[in-house]
Backbone bond lengths (Angstrom), bond angles and torsions (degrees), N, CA, C in turn:
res aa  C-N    CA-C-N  psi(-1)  N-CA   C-N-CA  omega(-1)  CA-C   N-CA-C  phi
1 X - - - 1.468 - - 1.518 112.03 -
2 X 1.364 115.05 1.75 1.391 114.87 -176.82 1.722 109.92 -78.37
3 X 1.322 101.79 -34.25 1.296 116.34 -153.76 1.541 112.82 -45.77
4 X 1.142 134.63 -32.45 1.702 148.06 -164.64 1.666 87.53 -86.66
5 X 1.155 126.59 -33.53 1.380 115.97 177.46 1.686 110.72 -85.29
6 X 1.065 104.06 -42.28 1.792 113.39 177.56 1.641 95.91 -25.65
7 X 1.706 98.60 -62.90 1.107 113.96 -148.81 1.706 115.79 -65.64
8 X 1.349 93.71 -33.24 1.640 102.96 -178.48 1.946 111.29 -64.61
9 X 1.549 108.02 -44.64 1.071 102.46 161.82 1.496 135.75 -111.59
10 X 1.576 90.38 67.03 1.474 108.35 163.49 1.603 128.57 -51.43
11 X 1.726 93.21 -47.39 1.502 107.00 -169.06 1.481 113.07 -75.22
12 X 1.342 137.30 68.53 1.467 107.77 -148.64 1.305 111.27 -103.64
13 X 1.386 117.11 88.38 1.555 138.54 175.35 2.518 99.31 -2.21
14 X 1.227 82.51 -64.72 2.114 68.10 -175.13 1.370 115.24 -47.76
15 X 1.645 114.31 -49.94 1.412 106.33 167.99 1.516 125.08 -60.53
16 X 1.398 114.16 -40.05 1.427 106.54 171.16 1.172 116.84 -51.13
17 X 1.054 117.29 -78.41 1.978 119.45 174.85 1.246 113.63 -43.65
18 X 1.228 132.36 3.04 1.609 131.04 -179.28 1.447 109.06 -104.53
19 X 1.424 105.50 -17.71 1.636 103.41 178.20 0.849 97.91 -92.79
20 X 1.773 140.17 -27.12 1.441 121.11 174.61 1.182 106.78 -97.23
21 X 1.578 129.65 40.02 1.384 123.87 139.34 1.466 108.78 -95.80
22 X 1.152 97.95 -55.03 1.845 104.35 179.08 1.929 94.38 -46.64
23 X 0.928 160.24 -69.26 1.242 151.36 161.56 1.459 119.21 -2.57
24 X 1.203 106.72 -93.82 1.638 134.31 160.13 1.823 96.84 -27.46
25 X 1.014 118.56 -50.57 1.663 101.74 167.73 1.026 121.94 -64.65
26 X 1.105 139.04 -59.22 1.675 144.48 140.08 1.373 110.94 7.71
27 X 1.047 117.26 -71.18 1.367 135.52 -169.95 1.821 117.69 -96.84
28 X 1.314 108.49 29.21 1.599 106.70 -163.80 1.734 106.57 -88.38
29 X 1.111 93.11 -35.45 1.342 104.30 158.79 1.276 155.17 -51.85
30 X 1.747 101.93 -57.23 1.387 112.73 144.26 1.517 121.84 -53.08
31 X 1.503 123.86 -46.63 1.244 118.89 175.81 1.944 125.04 -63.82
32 X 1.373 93.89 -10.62 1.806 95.07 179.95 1.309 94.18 -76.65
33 X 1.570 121.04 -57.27 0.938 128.05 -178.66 1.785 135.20 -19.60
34 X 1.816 87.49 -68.43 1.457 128.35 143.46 1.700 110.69 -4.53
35 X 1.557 98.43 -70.68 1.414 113.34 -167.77 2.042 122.85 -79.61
36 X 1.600 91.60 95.54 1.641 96.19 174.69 1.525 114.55 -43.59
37 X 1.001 108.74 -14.22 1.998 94.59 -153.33 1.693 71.91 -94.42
38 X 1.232 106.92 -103.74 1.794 139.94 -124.68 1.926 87.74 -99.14
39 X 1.399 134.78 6.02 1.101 137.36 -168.28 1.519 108.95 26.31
40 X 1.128 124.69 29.07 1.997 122.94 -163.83 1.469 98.91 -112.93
41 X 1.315 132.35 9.02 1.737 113.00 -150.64 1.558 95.64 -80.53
42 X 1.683 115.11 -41.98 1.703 97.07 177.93 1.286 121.31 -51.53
43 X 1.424 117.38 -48.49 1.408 118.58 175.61 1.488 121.14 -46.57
44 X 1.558 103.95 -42.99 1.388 89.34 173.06 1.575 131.90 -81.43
45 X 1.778 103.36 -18.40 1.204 97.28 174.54 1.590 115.77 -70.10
46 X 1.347 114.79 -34.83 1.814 118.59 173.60 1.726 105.68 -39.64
47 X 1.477 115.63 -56.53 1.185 103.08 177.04 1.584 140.41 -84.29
48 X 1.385 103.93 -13.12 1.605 105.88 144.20 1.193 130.72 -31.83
49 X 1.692 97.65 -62.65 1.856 116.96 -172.33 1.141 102.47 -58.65
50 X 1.433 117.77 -48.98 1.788 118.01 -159.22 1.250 109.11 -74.73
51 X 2.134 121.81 0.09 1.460 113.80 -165.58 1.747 72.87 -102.70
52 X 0.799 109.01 -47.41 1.715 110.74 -173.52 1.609 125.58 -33.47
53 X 1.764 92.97 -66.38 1.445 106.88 163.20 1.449 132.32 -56.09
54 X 1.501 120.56 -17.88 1.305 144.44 163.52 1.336 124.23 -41.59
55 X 1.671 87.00 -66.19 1.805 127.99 177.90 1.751 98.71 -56.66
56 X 0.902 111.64 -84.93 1.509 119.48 165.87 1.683 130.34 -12.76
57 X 1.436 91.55 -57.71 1.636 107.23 154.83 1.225 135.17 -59.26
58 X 1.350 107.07 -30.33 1.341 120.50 177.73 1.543 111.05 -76.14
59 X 1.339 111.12 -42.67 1.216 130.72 -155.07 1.960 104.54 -88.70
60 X 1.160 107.35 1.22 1.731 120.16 -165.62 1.366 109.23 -42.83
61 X 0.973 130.05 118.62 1.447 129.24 162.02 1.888 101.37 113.13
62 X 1.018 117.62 -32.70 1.444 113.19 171.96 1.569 112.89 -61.26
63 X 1.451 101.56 172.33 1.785 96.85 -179.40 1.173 111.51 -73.23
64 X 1.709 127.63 177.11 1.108 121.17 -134.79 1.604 82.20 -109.66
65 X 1.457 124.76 -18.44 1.371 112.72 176.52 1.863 113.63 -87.90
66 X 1.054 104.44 -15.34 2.184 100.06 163.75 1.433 87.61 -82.92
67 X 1.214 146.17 -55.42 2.027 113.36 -164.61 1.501 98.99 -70.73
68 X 1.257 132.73 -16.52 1.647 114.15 175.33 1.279 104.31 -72.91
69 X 1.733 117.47 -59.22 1.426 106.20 172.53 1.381 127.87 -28.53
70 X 1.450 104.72 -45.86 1.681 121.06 -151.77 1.653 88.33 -77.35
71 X 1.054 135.17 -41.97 1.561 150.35 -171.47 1.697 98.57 -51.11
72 X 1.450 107.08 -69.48 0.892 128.64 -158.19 2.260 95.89 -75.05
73 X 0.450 74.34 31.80 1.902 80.97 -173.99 1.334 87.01 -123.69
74 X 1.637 88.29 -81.40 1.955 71.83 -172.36 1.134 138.60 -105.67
75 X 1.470 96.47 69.32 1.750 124.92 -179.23 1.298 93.65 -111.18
76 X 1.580 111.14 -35.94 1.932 107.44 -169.02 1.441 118.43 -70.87
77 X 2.124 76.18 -35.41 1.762 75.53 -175.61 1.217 118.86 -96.64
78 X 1.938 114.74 17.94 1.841 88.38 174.45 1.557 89.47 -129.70
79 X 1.355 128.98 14.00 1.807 116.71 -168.30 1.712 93.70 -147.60
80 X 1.495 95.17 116.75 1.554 120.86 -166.12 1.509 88.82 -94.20
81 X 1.303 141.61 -38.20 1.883 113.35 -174.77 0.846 133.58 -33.87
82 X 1.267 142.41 167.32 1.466 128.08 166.96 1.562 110.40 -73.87
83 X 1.013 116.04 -18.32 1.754 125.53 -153.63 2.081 83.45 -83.82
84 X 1.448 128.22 -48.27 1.278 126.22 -174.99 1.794 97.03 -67.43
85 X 1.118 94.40 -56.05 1.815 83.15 178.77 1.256 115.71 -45.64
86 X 1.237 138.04 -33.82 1.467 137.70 178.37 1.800 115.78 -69.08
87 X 1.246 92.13 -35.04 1.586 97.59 -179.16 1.660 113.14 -102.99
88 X 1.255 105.16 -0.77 1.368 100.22 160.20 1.452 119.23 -91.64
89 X 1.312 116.05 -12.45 1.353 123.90 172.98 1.571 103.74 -89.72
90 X 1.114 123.23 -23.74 1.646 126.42 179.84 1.459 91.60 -66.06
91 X 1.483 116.70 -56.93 1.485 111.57 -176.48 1.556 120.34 -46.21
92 X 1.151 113.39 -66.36 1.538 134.93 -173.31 1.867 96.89 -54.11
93 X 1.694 127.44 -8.18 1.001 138.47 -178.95 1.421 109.83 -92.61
94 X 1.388 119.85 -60.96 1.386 151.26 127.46 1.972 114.57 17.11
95 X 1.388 77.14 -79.99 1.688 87.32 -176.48 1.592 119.51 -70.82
96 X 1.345 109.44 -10.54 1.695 113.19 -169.86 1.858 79.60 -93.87
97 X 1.249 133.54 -40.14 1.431 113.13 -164.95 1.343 109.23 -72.22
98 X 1.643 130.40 -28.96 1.738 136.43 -168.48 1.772 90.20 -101.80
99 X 0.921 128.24 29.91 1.672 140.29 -171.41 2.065 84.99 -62.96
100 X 1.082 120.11 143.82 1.959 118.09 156.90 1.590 100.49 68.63
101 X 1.696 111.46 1.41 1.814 95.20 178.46 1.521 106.20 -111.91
102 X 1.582 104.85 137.35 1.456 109.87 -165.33 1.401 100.48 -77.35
103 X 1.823 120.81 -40.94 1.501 97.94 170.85 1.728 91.26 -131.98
104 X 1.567 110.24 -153.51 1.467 102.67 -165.57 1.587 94.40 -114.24
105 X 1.026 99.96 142.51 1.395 112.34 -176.19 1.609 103.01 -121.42
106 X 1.518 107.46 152.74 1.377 105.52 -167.51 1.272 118.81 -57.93
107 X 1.146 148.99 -9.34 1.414 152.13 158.79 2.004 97.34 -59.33
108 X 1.142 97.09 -82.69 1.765 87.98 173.96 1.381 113.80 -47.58
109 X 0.937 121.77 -13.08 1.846 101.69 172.08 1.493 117.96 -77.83
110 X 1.026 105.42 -41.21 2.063 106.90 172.07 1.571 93.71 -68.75
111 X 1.117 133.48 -59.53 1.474 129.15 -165.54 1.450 107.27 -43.58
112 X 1.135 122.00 -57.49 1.577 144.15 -147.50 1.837 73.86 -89.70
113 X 1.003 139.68 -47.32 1.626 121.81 -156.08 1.892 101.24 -88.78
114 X 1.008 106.43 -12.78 1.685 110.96 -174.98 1.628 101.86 -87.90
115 X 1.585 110.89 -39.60 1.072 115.31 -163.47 1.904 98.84 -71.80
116 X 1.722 113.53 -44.22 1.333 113.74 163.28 1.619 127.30 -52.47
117 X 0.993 121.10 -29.92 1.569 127.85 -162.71 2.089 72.98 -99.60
118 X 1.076 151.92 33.92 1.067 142.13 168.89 1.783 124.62 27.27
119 X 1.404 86.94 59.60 1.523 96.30 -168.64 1.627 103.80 -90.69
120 X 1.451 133.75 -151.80 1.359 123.12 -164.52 1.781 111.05 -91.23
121 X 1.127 119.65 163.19 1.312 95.93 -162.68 1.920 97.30 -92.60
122 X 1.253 115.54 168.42 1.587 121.22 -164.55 1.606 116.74 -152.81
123 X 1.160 96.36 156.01 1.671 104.85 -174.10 1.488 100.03 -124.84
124 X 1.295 111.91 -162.28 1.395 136.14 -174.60 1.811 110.02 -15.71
125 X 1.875 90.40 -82.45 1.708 95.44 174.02 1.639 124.05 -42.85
126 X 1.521 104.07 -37.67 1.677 98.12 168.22 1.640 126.52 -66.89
127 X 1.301 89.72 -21.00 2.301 85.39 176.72 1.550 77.94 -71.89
128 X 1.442 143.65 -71.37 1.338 131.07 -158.16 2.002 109.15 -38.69
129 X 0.916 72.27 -57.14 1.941 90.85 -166.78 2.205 86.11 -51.03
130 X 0.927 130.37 -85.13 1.558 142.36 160.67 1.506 104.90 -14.70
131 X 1.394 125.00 -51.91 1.710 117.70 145.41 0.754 138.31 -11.72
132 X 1.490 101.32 -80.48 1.749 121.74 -174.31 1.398 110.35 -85.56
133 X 1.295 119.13 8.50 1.857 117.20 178.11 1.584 75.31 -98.48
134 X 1.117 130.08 -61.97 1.791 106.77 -158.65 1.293 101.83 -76.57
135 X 1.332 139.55 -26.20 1.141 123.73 -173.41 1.767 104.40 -74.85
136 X 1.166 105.95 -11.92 1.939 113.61 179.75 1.720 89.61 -76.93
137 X 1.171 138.77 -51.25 1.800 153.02 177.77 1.737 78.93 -50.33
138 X 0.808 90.69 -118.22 1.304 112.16 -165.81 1.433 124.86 -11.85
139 X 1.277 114.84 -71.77 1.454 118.01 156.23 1.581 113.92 -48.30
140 X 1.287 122.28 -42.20 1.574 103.39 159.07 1.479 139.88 -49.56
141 X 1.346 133.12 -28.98 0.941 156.30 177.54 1.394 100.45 -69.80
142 X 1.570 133.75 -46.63 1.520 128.18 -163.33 1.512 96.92 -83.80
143 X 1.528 105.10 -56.14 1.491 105.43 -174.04 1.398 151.35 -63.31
144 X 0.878 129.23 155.93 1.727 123.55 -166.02 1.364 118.26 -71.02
145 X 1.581 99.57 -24.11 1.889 108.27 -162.32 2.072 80.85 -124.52
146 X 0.991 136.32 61.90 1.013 128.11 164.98 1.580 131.71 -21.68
147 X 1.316 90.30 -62.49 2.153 104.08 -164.46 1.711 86.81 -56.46
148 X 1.587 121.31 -63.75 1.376 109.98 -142.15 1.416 105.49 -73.96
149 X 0.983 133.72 -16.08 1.765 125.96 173.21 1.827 100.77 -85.02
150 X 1.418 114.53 4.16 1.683 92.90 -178.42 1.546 87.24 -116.96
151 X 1.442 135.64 -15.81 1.142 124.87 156.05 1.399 129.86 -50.47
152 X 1.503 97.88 -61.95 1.571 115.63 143.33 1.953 116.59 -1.48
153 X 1.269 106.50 -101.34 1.187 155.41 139.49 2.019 76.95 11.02
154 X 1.054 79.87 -95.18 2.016 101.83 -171.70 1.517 95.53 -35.25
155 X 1.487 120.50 -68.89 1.051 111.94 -159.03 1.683 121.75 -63.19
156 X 1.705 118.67 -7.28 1.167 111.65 -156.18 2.037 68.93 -103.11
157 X 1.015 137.77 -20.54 1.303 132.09 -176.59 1.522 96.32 -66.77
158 X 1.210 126.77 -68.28 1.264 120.94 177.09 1.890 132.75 -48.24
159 X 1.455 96.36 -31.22 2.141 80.80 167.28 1.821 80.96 -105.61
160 X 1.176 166.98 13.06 0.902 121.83 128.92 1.543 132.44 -42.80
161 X 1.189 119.24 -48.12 1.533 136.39 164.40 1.147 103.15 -31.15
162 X 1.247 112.16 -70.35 1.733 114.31 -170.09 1.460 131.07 -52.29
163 X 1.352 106.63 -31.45 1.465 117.82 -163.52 2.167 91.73 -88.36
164 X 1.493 95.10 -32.24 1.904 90.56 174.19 1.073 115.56 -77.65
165 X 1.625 130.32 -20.27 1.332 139.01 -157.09 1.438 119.44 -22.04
166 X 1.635 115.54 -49.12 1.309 122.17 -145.57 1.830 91.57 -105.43
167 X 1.193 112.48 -30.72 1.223 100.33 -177.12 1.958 139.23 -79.53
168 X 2.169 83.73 -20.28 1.124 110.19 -165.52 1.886 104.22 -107.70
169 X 1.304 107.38 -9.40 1.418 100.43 163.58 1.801 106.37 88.61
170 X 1.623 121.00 -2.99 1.116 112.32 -172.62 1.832 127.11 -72.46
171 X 0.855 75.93 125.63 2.256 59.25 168.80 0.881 100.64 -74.50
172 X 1.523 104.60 114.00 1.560 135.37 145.87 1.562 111.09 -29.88
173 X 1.394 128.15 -73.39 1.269 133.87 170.51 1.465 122.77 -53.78
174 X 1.133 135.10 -21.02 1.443 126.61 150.18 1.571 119.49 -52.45
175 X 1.364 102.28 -50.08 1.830 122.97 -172.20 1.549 81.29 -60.22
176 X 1.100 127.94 -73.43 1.667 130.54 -156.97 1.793 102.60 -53.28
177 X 1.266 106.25 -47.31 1.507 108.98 173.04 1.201 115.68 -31.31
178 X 1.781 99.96 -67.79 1.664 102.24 -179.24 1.072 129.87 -52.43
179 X 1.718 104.72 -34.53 1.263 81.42 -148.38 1.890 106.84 -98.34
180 X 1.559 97.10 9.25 1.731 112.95 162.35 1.712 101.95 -66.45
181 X 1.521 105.90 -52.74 1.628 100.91 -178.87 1.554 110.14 -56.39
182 X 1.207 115.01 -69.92 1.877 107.17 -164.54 1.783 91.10 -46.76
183 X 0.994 128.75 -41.90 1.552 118.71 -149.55 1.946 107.77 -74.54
184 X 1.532 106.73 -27.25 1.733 106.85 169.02 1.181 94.91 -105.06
185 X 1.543 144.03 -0.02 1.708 113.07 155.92 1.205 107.88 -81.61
186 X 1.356 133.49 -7.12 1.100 121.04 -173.88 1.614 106.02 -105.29
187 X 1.242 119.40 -25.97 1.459 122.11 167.37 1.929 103.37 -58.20
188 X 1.567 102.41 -52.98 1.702 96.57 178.11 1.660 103.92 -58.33
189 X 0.928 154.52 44.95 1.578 139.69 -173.89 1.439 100.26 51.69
190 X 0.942 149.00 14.39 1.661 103.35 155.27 1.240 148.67 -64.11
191 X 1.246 131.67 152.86 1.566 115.51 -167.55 1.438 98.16 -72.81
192 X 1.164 133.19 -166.60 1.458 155.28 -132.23 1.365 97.77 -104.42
193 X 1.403 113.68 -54.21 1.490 143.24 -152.72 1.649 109.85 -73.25
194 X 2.117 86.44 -51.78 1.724 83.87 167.08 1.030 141.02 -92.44
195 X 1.835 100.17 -10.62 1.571 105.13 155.66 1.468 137.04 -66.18
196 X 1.301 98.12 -8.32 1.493 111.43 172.51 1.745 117.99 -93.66
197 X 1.043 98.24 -19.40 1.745 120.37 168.33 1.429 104.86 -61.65
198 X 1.777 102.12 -60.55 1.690 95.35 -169.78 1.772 116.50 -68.46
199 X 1.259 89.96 -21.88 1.940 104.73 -177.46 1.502 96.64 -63.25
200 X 1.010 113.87 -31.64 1.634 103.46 -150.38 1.722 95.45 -95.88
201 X 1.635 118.67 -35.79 1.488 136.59 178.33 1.498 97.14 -57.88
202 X 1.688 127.07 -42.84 1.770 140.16 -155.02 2.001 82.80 -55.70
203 X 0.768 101.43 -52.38 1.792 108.92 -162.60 1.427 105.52 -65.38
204 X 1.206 124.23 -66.09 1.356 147.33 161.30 1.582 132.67 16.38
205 X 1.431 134.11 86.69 1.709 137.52 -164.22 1.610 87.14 -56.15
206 X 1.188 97.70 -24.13 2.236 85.27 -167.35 1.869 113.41 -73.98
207 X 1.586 105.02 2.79 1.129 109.58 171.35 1.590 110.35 -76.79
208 X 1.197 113.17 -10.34 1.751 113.43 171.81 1.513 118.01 -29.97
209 X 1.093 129.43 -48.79 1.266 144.21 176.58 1.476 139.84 -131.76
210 X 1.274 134.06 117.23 0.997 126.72 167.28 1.842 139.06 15.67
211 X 1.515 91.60 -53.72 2.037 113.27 -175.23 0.928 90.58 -85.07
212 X 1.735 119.18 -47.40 1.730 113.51 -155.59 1.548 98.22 -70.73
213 X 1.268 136.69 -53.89 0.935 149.43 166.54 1.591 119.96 -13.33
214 X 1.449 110.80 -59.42 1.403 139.69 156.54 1.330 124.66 -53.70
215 X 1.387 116.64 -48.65 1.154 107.33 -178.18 2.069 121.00 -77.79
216 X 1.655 95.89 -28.29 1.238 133.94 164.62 1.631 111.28 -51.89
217 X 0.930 90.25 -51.76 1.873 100.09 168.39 1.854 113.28 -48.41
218 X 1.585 103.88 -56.49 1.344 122.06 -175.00 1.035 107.67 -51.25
219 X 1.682 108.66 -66.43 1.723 131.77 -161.03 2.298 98.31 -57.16
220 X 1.246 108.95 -31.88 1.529 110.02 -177.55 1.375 105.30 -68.53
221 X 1.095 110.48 -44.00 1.904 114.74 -136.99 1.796 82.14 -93.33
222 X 1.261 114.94 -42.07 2.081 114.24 -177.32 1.627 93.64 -62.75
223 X 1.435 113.75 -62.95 1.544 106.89 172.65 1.185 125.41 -36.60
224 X 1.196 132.22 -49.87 1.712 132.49 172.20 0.885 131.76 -45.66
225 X 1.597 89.55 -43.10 1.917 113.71 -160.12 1.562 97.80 -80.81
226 X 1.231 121.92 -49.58 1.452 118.88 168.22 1.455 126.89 -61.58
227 X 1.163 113.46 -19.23 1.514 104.82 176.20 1.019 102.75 -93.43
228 X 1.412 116.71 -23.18 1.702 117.05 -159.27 1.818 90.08 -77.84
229 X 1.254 147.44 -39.95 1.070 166.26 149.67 1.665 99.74 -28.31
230 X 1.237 107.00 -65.42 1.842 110.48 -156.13 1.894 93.75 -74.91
231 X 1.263 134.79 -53.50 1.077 138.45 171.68 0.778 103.39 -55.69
232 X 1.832 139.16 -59.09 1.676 119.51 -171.45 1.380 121.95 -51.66
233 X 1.460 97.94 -29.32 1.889 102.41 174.23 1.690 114.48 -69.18
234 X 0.915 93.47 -51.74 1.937 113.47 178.51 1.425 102.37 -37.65
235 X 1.684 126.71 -61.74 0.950 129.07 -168.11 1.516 114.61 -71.84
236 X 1.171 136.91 -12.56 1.338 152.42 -149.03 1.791 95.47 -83.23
């Protein structure tokens, strides 16, 4: 009798954010490195994640938009970088889009990850557009001919966009960004997963710099890969 609940909390925000800490450790090094100014950005991103993943833990079983809130609280108040200030505002961005959802469903997972990577802010047409990018993941992964149903996918995200433009507040030119990026990473061979990484990065404030950029890269593609994982099971 558990099983209908199993399923609802598939996505479970502490483990998610814990693989992109365990990541971000991996890579803490390369990312100091990364960083011209202050050489610290892995370090600081490790301890962002670990205040994040904390929050999350703490927060287990509540909806998935109070542990983003809750994340994003005490990200401000315990991680002074600029790089945590950015993603604590991604959070506090985050939780207003999965606002009324008991768990995250693949539509909230692009939403909730665009809104973190501090991409443009969005209404209605963007949960659509955030749709059809995971349903482009996702449906790539089952299918034989991958790229052209997630192009597909992209392209009906993109004049959807257009036709809401004015009402829903989206940048048009972000949507167009992406969906030029997924469409030549995926012409260069990329898999599905990372073409949807770079689509989602094309929009992205964490493109400010070089590290952020990098580390931003990581924090997407571990996020995906785990939900894309925790939902593919869920749905099964």
């Amino acid at each position: 009798e558990m099983s209908p609940r199993r399923a609802a909390s598939q996505a479970d925000l502490g483990k998610v954010f814990g693989s992109v800490t365990r990541v971000l450790k991996e890579n803490r090094e390369t990312l100091n490195q990364a960083d011209d100014f202050n050489h610290n950005h892995g370090d600081n991103m490790v301890g962002a994640f670990q205040v994040i993943t904390q929050a999350m833990r703490e927060k287990k079983g509540s909806q998935p938009s109070e542990q983003l809130a809750y994340a994003s609280q005490k990200l401000s108040q315990q991680a002074q970088s600029g790089s945590a200030k950015l993603y604590s505002e991604g959070l506090a961005q985050a939780s207003t889009r999965v606002a009324g959802q008991s768990a995250i469903t693949p539509e909230g997972a692009i939403s909730m990850l665009q809104a973190l990577m501090g991409g443009q802010p969005q209404a209605d047409a963007g949960q659509s557009a955030g749709g059809d990018l995971l349903g482009a993941l996702m449906g790539g992964q089952a299918n034989a001919d991958p790229g052209q149903s997630g192009v597909n996918d992209l392209l009906g995200a993109l004049t959807g966009g257009q036709t809401a433009q004015s009402s829903s507040g989206i940048d048009l030119n972000t949507l167009i960004t992406a969906g030029v990026t997924f469409m030549q990473a995926r012409q260069q061979g990329a898999e599905p997963l990372q073409a949807v990484v770079q689509a989602v990065m094309a929009g992205s404030q964490m493109n400010s710099s070089t590290h952020r950029a990098q580390s931003g890269q990581l924090v997407a593609e571990t996020l995906l890969n785990t939900l894309g994982s925790m939902l593919g099971g869920a749905r099964k």
